[in-house]
N, C-alpha and C positions, 0 to 999 in steps of 0.2 A: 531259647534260641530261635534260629528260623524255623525250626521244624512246628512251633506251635500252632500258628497258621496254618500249616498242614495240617497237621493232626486233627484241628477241629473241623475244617473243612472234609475230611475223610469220613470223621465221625457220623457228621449229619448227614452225608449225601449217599455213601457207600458200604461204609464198616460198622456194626452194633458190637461187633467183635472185639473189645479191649485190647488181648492179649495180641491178635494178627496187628490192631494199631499201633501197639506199644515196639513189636516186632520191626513195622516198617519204619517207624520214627526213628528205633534204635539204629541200622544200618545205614538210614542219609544222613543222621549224627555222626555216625564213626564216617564215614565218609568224608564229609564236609571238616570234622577234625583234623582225618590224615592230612587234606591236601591245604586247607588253611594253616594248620599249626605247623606245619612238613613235620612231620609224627610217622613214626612205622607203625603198621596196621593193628599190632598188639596194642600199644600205650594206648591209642584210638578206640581201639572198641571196648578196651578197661574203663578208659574213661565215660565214654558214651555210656557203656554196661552200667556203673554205677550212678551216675546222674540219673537215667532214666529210671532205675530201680527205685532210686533216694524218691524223686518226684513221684512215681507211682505208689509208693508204700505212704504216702504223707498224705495223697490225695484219699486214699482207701481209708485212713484213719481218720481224716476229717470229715469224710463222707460219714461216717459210721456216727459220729459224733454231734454232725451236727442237722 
């Protein structure tokens, strides 16, 4: 999404911190969801919640891996 430009920008400049990254990525997602998709706050951060999970659990496994 838009937020990966963020996120890497955050990373290098600001945050070592994964978890506070994955945190703030997660809420401008659900954000950017509600008012793009017009979505109630719930379906939005389900969705975000999961995407971000899926992509962080995949990265951690290929990290590990490769």
């Amino acid at each position: 999404m838009v937020t990966l430009p963020l996120a890497t920008y955050l990373y290098i400049y600001f945050y070592q911190n994964l978890l506070v990254l994955e945190g703030s990525v997660f809420m401008v997602e659900a954000l950017l969801l509600k008012f793009l998709l017009e979505i109630d706050y719930k379906k939005a951060i389900l969705i975000s919640l999961t995407a971000n999970f899926t992509t962080f659990m995949v990265g951690i496994i290929l990290g590990y891996y490769i």
